[in-house]
N, C-alpha and C positions, 0 to 999 in steps of 0.2 A: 365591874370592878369598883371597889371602893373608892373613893376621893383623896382619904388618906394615903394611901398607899404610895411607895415612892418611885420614881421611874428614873431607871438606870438603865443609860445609853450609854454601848460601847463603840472602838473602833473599828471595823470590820476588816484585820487586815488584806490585804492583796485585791480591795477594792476601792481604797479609795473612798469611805465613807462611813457611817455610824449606824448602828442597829440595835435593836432592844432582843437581846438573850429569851427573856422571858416568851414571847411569844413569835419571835425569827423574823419579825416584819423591821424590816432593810427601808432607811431613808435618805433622802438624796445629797445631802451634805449635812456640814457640821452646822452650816450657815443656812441653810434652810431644810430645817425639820418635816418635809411632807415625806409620805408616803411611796415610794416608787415599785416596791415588791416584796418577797420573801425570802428568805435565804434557807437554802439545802443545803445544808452540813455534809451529805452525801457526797454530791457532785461539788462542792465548795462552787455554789455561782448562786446568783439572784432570779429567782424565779417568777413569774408575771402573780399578781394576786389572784384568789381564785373568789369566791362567793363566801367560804370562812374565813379567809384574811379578812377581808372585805368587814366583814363582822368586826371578826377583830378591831379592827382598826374603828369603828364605832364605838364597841364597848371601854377602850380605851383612850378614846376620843383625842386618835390621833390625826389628823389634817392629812387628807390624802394626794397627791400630785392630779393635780386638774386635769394634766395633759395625759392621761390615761383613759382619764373618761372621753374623750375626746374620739381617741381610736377606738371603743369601745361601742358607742352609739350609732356608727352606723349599719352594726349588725344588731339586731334587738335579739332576735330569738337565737342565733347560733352559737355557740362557745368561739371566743375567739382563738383562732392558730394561732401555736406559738411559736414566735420568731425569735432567733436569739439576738440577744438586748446587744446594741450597738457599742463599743468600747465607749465608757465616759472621758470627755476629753478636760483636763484641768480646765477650771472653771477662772476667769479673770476676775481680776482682784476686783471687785463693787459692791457699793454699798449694798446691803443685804435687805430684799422689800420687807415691809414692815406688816406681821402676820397680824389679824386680828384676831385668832383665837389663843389660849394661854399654849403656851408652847410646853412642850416637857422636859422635866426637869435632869440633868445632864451631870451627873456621877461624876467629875475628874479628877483621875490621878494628877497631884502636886508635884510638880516639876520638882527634879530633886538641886535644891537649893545649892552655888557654887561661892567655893568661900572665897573671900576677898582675899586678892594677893597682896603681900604689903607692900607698902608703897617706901621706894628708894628713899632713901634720907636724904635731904640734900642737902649738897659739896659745903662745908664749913671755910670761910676765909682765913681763917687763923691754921697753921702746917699743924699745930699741937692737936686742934679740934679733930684734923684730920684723920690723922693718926689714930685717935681714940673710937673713931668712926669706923672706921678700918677692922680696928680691935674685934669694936661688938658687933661689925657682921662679922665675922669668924667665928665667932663665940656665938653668936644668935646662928649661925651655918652648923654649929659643930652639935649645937641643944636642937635644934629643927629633925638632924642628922640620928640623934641619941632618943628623941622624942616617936621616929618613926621606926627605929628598930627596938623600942618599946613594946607600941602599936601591936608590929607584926609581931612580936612573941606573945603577946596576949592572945590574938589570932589561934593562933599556932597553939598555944595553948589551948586556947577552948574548942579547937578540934580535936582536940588530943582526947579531951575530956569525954566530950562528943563519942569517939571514935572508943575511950576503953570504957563506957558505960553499954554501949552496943554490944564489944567483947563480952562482958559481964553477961548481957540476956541471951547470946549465942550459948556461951559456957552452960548455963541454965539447961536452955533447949536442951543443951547436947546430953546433958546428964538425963534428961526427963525421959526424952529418947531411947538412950542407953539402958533406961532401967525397965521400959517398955518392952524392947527387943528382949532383955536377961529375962520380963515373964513369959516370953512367945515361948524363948527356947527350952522355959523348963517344962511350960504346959507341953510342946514337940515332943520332948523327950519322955514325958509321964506318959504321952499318946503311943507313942512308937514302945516302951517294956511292955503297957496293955496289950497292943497287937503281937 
């Protein structure tokens, strides 16, 4: 694979972990990027690497979990049986060992940003200031209140829009349709006076 090329890890839901799409090889946290297997989309589970993952993960020169090779050596020539992989159990909170080869590069979706709530005025010592305080939250409650029933009609709106331009290409079909069937019936009919 080329060097350029960019490498985009996702989260693998209902396991717990991060995986690269492009080629299904499943790795073992978010916090540490090795190798542990491959994911079937099929059966939705993680399956042990075979000799092309294995590949894989060279030509992509991704870092493979050590402790595979481990179980893997002391059978040389046999295929190892496969055992189903033990439930991962959360991993405690630690500092993360420090990998020496360049890790890969991790696509993240931007937390969607939360707006600041405003912050209470505060209480004025003077009764008048009070009062005037009072005022414009009401008025800043009533525009807050006008501002989001705005909002939702705009919304609303532009489903509207949405929803009568779809009308529009229904209407369309339906005619194109209609004038399809009107030549079936009259070719039917030219066929059935010939017979």
């Amino acid at each position: 694979m080329s060097s350029c090329k960019k490498i985009i890890l996702k989260k693998l839901k209902g396991h717990n972990t991060i995986w690269h799409p492009e080629t299904g090889l499943v790795f073992k946290s978010k916090a540490e990027k090795v190798v542990i297997g491959i994911f079937n989309e099929v059966n939705d589970s993680v399956d042990d690497l075979t000799d092309e993952s294995i590949d894989l993960c060279e030509s992509w020169k991704f870092k493979i979990d050590e402790s595979l090779f481990e179980e893997v050596e002391p059978e040389p020539e046999s295929e190892p049986e496969q055992e189903p992989e033990p439930e991962q159990e959360p991993e405690p909170e630690q500092e993360p060992e420090p990998e020496p080869e360049p890790e890969p590069e991790c696509e993240q979706e931007p937390e969607p940003e939360q707006e600041p709530e405003p912050e209470p005025e505060p209480e004025s010592e003077h009764q008048e200031e009070s009062c005037s305080s009072k005022d414009n939250l009401v008025n800043l409650s009533d525009f807050i209140n006008m501002f989001r029933h705005q909002v939702s009609m705009e919304k609303i709106q532009d489903e509207w829009d949405v929803l009568n331009k779809h009308n529009e290409k229904l209407c369309i079909e339906i005619q194109q349709v209609t004038l399809e069937r009107d030549e079936l019936l009259a070719k039917l009919n030219a066929l059935k006076s010939i017979l």
